[in-house]
N, C-alpha and C positions, 0 to 999 in steps of 0.2 A: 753356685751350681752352674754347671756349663752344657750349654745348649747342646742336645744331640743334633748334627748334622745330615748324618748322610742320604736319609730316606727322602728328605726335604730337599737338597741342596741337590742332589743326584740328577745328572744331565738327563734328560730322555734320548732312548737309544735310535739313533737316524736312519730313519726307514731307507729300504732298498732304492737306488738310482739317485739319491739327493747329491747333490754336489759336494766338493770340499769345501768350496766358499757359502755355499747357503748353510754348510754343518758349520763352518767357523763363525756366521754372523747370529745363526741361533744363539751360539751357545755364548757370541758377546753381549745378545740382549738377554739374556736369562741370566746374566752375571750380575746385571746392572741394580743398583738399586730401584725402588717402584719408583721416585720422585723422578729420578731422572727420566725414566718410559714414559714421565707424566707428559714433562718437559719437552721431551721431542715430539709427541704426540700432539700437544696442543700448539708447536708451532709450528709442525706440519700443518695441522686444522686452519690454523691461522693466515699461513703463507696460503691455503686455498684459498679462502676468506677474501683478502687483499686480494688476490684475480679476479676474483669474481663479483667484487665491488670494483676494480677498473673496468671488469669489462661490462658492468652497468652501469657505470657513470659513464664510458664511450656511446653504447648504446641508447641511453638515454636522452645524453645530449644529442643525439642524430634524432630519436623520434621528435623530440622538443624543435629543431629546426625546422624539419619537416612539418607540424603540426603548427606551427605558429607561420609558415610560409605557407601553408594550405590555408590558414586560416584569412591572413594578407590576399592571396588572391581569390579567395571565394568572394569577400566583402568588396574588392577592387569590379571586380567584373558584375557582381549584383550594385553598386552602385554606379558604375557605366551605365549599365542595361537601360534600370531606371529612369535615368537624367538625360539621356539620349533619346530614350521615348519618351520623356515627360516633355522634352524642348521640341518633339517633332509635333506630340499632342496637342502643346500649347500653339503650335502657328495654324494646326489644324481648327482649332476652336478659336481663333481669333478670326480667320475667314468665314465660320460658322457664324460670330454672332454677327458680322455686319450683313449678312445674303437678306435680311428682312428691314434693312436700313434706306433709306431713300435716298441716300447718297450713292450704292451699289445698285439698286434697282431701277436708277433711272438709265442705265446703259441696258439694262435689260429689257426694260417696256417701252422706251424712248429709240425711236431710228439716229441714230449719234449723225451729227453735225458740227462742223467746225466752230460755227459762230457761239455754241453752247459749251466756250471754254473751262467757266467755271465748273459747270455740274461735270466735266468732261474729266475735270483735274482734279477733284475730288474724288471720281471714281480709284481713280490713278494712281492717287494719295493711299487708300485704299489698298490696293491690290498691289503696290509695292512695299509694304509693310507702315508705312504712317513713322515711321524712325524709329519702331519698337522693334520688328520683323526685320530691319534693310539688309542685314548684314547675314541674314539667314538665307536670301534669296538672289539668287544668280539673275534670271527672269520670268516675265510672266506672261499670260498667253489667255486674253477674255475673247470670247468667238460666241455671236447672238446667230444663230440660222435664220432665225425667224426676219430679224431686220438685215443681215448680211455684212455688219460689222465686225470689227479686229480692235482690240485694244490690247498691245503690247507694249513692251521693254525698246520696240525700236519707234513706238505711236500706235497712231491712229489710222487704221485704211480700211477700203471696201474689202470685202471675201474673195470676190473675183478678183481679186489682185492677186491673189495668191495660188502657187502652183500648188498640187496635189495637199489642196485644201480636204479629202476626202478622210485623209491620216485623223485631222481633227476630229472628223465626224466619227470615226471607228473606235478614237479613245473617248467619245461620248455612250456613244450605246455600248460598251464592252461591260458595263457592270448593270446590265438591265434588268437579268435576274440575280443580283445580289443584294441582299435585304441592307446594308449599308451602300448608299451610289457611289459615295466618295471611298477612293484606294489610292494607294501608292505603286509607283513604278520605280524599276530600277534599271537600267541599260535601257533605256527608253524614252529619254527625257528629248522632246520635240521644240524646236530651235527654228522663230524664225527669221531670214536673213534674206537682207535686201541685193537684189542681183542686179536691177537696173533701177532705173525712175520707174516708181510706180509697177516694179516687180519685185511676188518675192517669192521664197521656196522654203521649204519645212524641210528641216533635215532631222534625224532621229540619233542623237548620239547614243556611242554605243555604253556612255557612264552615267552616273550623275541618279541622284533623288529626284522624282517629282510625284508634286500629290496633285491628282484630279481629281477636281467637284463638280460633276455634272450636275446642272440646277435645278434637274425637273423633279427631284424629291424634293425642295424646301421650298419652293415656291409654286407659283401657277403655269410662269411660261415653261416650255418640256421642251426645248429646241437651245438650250447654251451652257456651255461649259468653261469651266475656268481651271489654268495650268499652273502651276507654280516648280519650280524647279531649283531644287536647292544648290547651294554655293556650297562645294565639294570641300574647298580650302577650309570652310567655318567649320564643317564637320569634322575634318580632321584636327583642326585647330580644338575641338572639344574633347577627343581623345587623346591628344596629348599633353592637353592639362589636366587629365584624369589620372594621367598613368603615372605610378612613383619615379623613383631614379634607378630602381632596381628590376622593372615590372617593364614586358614587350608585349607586343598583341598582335591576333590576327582576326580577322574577322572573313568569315567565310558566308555565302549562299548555304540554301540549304539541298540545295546539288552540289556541293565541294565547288564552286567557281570562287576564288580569292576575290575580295570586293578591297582588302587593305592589309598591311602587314608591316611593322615598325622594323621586322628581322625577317629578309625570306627563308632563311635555314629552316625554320620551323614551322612553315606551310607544310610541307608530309606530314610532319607530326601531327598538325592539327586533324590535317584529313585522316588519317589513321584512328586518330583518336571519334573524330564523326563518323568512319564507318565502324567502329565497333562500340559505338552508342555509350558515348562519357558522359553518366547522370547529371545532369542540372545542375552547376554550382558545387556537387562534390571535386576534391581536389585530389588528383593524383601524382606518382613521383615520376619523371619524364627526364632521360638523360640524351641528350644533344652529341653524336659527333663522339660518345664515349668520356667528353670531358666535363661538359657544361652540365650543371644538374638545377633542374628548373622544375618547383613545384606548377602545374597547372590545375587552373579551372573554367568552367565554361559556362555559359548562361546563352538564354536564348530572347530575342526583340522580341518583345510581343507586339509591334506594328511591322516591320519589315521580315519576321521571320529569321534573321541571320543568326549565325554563330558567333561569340565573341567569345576566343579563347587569350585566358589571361598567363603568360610563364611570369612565373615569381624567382629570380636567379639568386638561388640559396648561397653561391660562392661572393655574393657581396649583398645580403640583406644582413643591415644592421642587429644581428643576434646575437644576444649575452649569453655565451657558451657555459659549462658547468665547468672553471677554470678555478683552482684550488691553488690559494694565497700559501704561500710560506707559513704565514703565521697556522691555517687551517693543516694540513700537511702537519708542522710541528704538534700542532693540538692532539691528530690521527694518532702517532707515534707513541704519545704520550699516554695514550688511551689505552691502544696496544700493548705496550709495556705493561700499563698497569693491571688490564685486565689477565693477560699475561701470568703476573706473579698470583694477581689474587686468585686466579682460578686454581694455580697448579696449589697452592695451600688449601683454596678450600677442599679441593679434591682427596688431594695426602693426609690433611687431617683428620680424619674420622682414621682410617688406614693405622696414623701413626699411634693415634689415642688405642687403638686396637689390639696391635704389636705390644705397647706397655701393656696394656692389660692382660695381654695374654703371658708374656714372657715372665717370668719365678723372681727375676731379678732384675736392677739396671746393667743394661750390656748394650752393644750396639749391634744388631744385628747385618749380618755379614751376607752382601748378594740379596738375591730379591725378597721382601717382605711377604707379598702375598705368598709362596708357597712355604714361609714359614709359618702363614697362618691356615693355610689350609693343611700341615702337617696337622697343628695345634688344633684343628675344628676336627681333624679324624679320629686324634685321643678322646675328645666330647664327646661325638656321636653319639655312642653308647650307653652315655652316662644318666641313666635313668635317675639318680638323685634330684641332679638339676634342672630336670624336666617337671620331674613332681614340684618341686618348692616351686617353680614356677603356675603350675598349675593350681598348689594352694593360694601362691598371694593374687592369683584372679577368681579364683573359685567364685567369688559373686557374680562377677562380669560373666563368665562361662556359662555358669545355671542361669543368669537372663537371656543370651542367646539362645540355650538351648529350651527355653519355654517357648522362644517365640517362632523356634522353630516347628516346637509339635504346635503352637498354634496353627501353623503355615499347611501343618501336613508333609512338612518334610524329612521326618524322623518313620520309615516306614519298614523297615527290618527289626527282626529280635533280636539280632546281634548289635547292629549300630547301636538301638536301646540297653541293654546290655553292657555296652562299651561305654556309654554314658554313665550310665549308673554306678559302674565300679570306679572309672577314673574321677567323675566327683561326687564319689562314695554319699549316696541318697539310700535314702531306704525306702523300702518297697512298702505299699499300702495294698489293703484288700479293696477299698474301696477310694470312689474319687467325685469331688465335682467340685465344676469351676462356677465363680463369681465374677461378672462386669458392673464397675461402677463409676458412673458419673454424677456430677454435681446435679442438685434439686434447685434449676434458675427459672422453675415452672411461674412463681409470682414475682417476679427478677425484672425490672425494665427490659424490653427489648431490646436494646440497644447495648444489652452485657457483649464483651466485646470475644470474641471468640479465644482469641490470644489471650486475657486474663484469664481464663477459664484454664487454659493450658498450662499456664504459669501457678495456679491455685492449683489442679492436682500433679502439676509434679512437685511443687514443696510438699503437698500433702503424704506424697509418695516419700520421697527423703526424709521427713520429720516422724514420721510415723514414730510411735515406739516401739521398743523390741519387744514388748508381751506381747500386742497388736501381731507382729510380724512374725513371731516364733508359732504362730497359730493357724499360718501356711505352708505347706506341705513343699512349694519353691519358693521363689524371693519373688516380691510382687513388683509386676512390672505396667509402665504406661505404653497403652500399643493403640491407633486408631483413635486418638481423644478420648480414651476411658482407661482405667485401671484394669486390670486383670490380676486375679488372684487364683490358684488352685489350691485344691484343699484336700488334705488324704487323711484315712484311719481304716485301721482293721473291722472296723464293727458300726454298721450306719448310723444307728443313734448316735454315738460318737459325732460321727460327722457331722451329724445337725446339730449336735449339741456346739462344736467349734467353730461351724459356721455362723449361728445365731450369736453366739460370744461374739465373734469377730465383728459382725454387724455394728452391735449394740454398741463394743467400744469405739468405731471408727466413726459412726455417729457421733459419739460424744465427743472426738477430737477433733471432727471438721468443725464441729458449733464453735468451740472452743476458739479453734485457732484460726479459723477462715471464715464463718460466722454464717455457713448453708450445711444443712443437710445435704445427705447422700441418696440415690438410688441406685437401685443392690438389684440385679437378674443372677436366679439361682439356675443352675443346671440340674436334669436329672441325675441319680446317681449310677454311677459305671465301673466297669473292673475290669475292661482292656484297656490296654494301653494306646492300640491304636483309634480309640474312641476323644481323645482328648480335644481334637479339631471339634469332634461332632460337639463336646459338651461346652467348649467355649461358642458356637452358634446356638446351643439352645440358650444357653447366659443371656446372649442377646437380642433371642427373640421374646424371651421372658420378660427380659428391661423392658421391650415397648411396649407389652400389655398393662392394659387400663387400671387393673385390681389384682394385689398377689392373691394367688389363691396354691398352697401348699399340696403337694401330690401326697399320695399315701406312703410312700415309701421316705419319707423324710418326716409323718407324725409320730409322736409317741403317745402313749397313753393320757399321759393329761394334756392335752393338745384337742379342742373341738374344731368347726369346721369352719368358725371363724377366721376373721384378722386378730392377731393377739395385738391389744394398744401396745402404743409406740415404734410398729414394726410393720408401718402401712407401705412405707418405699420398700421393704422387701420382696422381692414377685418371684415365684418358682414357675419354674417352666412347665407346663401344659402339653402333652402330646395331641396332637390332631384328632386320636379318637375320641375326645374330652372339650375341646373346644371349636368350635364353628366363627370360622373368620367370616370376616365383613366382606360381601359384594361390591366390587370397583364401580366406584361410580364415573365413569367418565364427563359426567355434567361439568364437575369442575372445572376438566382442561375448557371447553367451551365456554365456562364464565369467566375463567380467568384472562381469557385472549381479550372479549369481550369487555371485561374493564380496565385491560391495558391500552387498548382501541380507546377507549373513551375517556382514558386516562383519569380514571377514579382509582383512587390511592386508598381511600378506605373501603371501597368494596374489595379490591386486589388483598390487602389484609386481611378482611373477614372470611375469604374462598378461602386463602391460606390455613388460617386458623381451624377453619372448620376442615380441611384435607388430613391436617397433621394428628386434628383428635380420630379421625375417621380408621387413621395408621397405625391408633394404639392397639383396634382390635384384631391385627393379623397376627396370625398365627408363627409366622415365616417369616423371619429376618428378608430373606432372598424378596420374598415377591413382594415385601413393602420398600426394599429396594426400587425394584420393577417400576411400583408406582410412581415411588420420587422422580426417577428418571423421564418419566413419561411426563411428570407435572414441571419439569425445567424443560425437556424437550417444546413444549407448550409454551410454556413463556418464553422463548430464543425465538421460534416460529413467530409469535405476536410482534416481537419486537421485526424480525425482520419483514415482516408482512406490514409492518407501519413505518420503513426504510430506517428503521436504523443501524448506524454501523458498526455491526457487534466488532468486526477488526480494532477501532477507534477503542472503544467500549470495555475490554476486553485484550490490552493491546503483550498481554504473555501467553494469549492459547484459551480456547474455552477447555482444553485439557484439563487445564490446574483448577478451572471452575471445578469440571466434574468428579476431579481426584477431590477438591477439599469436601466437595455435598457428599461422595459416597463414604467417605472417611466415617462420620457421622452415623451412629445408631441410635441415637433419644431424640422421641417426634420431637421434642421442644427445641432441640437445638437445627433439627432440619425446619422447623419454623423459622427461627431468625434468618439462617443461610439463605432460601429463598428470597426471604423478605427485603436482606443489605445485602447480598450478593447480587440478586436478579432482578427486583421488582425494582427498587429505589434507582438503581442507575438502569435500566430501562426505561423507567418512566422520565426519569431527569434528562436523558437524552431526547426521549421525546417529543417534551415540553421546550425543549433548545432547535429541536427540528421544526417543531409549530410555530415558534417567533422567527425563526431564519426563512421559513419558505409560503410566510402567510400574505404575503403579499403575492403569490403566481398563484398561492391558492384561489385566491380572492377573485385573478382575472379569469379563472379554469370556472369555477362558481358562477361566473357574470356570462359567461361563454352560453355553459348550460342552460342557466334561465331564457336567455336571447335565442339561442336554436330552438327550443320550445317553444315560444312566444310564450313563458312563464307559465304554462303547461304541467310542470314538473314537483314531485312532492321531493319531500328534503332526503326519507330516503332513496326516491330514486337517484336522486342527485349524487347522496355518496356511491349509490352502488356504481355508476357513471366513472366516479374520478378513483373508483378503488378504496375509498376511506373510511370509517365511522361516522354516522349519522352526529355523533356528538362533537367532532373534528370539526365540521362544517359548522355546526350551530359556534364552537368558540373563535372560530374565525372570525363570523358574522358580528359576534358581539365584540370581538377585537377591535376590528376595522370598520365596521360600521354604527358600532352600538345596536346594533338591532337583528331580529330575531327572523328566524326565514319565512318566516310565513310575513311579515313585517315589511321584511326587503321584496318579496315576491308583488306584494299590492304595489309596494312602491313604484317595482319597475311596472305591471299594467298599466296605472294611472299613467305615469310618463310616457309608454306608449299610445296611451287611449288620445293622449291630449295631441300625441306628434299625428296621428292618423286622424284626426279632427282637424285638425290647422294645416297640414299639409298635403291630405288628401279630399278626396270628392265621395270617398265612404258612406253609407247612409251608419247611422247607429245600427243599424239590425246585423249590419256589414263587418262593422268593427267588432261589436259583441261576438261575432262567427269566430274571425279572425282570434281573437284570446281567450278560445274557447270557454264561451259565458255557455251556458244549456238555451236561454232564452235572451234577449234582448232588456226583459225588466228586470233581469239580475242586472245586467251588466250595468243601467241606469241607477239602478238602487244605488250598486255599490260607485259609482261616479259620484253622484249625488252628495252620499255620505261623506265622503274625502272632501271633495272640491265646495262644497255647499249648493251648487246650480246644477241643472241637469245635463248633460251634453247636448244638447242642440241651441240650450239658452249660451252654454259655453265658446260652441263656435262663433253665435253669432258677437257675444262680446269683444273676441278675441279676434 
């Protein structure tokens, strides 16, 4: 048979103003086959792809220089910084420790004399570095007022020798009110130099390092100063061993005055970059002249205050670029290619599988496939046959979404209802009520694992048999961790009569095959349709009550107002005018906090235990919700009120906590949840928080006692540190073995014994002091301990 053509193949007609060539290029790609549209398509995609991957591999490799060149000079300029104050600190603390040496202090307390060459050359020895310091220091400059002595780099002379000796005195007193005496100078360093026999003169250069220690803070005499002036050459000699091959420096004042510079090109820069304040050691991108590009960074002395700005020159720091081998290159291509082909197959396939199966016969279809399947989906449309078969061979699947829809309350028109009914042809009941049922794990180890339980009723669900199942009005579905069934008949005894059927046998197959009974919450009965929500809530606040007790509308005549044996898990729902729920007890959340505090694990289950039987007597699914919520809220609070880290704890959401507790409607199984969801790893973290931080406890504990003078009862103590009384007692027993009333004598006695042996206290004194009421307490309790009384005690001791 031969495919009709024209409706399908048929050009569309070229709207007004389009070109000739944009009408000729449509209608050469509407020609084409789909494969080929694939084809160009994906290597157009592709050829983007490839740019946009060079132009991240370029880009990348420039942040990558950049970053690893910022990195080079941040570390370069922080360990200058460092080792340049560390070498200036150290000559400074070498002159520190000899100022209380008798070698240094006899030019200070001694009038200097010639004949006293030794202790003269010793000083000498001394104040030019001893051959640790020599080469750090240019010269030195010792000046006593009090005796009128000079000890320098050119000798030994009277003061009076010396012209505009006053310079000396001026950098004596200049740090009088500064809490350190000793400072450093820079353009200031005092020079002095002989001009005839037995003349000299101070000249003030205008370079150079020198540190001044003026002596009257380390010792007694207050009238001498000592000058050291560092060798400019050694300093820079230490900056240029610091600096790579790659890496220039400039060191600036912190008034922009140049103090050094390996490159002057780059003194503006610097300044520029100090006056718009370049953070500490961050490194930024700095271009030279338009050519030279030089990462810098900058640090500051912390003795001289200066700047030291480091350029890192990126046009020759040895960096391994992101440079792509032949071999890698071929590997690309190959990639390319491949992904290439497999994509445009995986793509066309389904396509081509589609064309067969749509097309009568084998043929090759001619020009583009997709609009010869969208002819072929136009002829379907319509085709209401193929819609039905399909909706027969899901018909199961269908009627379970749509139960758990009117579960939901989302099914709320007569028509949409209606439209359901007729297209998966249900039949209508006069009457209805639904059924929730969950497994009976009431005498079950605690520790039944939620997920088996899941697993036990949905085989339950699958294996059911079809009498079982033909006995529900929809197909029985698993929603919320419990079964759901609904059930319809024209005529209510009916209904109870199929509902109790239904009971009896699904009892008898859970024994059978999963080896628990069932419990069954019955709904009252109903005859609207939009009631179905309400009767799957009464289902389940029926399951949480204590004792079924059957309404009138579901008895018959031989029916009394008993439980009939064998049918005690079944509980019919109860309307409010009929039953009186239980008063909230809030005590729980309070005891429960209280034995998470005190990390008792069996009272924490027994508040439990007793909350969840308290749950069976609500009336109200919703507000025994309420509760639950309020009694996890309570234990999250405990926990995080005794720091633990519910983030850690916890580490997908307390969300999914609160979705899986709400899920949940039989008290027994909101019993376990609490129990292995909240309490167990609450407490377990706890008890990991108590061994990891029982040592600061311990000193926060000892603190307390001591600022009381052991004044203090155990609970004041916790309330003090924030904690449970019982917190501190398992510290105490941790770390001391002993108990606080125990540790509290202990520390008095210690104290009693240190204010008897180290002080002049009378006992009537001391007993005041550790707050005894009287003086013969305080002996009694001495006595007892120690065996002697306190005054036989001092005088032994």
């Amino acid at each position: 048979m031969k495919i009709p053509a024209p409706h399908w193949r048929k050009a569309a007609e070229p709207k007004s103003g389009e070109s000739g060539l944009w009408k000729k290029i449509k209608e050469g790609v509407g020609k084409l086959p789909y494969k080929y549209v694939i084809c160009l398509c994906i290597l157009g995609l592709m050829g983007i792809m490839l740019i946009v991957f060079a132009a991240y591999i370029y880009l990348d490799y420039q942040r990558q220089r950049q970053e690893m060149a910022g990195r080079e000079a941040e570390h370069s300029v922080e360990r200058m910084t460092v080792q340049i104050d560390e070498r200036l600190d150290n000559l400074k603390q070498y002159y520190i420790s000899f100022v209380d040496g008798d070698d240094f202090k006899w030019p200070i307390e001694n009038k200097l004399r010639y004949s006293d060459y030794t202790k003269n050359k010793a000083a000498q020895d001394i104040m030019a570095g001893k051959k640790i310091f020599m080469d750090y220091i240019s010269n030195y400059i010792f000046v006593n007022f009090d005796t009128g002595w000079v000890i320098g780099s050119m000798g030994m002379f009277p003061l009076s020798q010396v012209n505009d000796g006053g310079v000396l005195y001026d950098l004596f007193t200049r740090s009088e009110e500064a809490l350190d005496k000793n400072y450093w100078l820079y353009n200031e360093s005092p020079v002095i130099e002989r001009v005839m026999n037995f003349h000299y003169n101070v000249n003030i250069k205008k370079e150079g390092i020198s540190l001044v220690m003026p002596l009257s803070n380390l010792i007694t005499n207050p009238n001498a100063v000592f000058i050291v002036n560092i060798n400019m050459n050694t300093w820079k000699n230490w900056i240029n061993q610091m600096l790579g091959n790659c890496e220039e420096l400039v060191v600036l004042s912190p008034e922009g005055e140049l103090i050094y510079a390996t490159d002057s090109r780059l003194v503006n820069s610097c300044r520029k970059q100090q006056n718009e304040g370049l953070t500490e050691q961050k490194s930024c991108n700095v271009k030279i002249g338009g050519v030279s590009n030089y990462m810098v960074s900058s640090g500051q002395s912390a003795i001289l205050n200066w700047e030291y700005y480091i350029y890192y020159d990126m046009e020759q720091g040895p960096f391994v670029g992101a440079r792509l081998s032949g071999v890698i290159v071929l590997s690309i291509l190959i990639i390319v290619i491949t992904c290439f082909f497999m994509t445009s197959y995986t793509i066309y396939r389904p396509v081509g599988r589609l064309v067969r199966g749509v097309s009568e016969e084998e043929q090759k279809i001619p020009g583009n496939e997709l609009e010869f399947l969208a002819s072929r989906f136009a002829d379907m449309k319509n085709d209401r046959q193929a819609l039905e078969n399909v909706m027969y061979q899901q018909k199961e699947k269908l009627l379970e979404l749509f139960e758990l829809r009117l579960i939901r309350g989302e099914v709320r028109s007569e028509d949409e209802w209606s439209e359901y009914f007729e297209g998966l042809q249900l039949r209508q009941c006069k009457y209805f009520a639904s059924a929730v049922l969950v497994l009976n794990l009431r005498d079950e180890s605690e520790a039944q694992s939620n997920v088996n339980e899941d697993a036990i009723c949905l085989k339950l669900v699958e294996e059911l048999p079809e009498e079982l199942k033909s006995l529900t009005w929809m197909p029985i579905v698993y929603n919320a961790c419990a079964i759901f069934c609904l059930f319809g008949e024209d005529d209510e005894a009916f209904l109870l009569e199929r509902i109790m059927k239904f009971y009896d046998g699904i009892q008898i197959f859970a024994e059978e095959h999963c080896g628990y009974r069932t419990l069954m919450g019955v709904s009252a009965t109903h005859t609207s349709n939009h009631h179905i929500r309400a009767a799957y809530r009464e289902s389940v606040s029926a399951l949480t009550m204590e004792c079924p007790q059957p309404v009138s509308e579901h008895k018959t005549e031989t029916e009394d107002n008993g439980v009939e044996p064998g049918r005690e898990d079944c509980r019919f729902f109860l309307s409010s005018t009929t039953v009186r729920s239980n008063a909230y007890n809030n005590v729980y959340e309070k005891e429960i906090q209280n034995s998470i505090k005190a990390m008792d694990k069996d009272q924490c289950y027994k508040i439990i235990d007793e909350f969840c039987a308290n749950l069976r007597g609500e009336d109200s699914n919703d507000k025994a919700m309420v509760y639950i919520l309020r009694m996890v809220n309570a234990i999250l609070l405990a926990g995080i009120d005794t720091r633990v880290d519910l983030g850690r704890l916890y580490p997908n959401g307390l969300k999914k906590v609160y979705d899986e507790i709400t899920e949940v409607i039989e008290p027994g199984r909101v019993r376990r949840q609490l129990k292995y969801m909240l309490i167990d790893p609450v407490l377990a973290a706890r008890n990991e928080l108590l061994e990891d931080s029982s040592y600061s406890m311990m000193q926060e504990i000892e603190n307390q006692i001591r600022e009381s003078n052991g004044n203090v009862t155990l609970s004041e103590c916790a309330d003090a540190l924030g904690v449970h009384p019982t917190y501190i007692w398992k510290i105490l027993k941790m770390e001391k073995g002993k108990s606080f009333s125990d540790y509290l004598e202990e520390y008095k006695l210690e104290e009693a014994m240190h204010l008897l042996l180290q002080t002049n206290l009378s006992v009537a004194e001391i007993a005041v002091r550790l707050n005894y009421t009287n003086a013969q307490n305080f002996i009694r309790f001495f006595s007892k301990s120690t065996g002697v009384t306190p005054g036989k005690f001092r005088k032994l001791y």
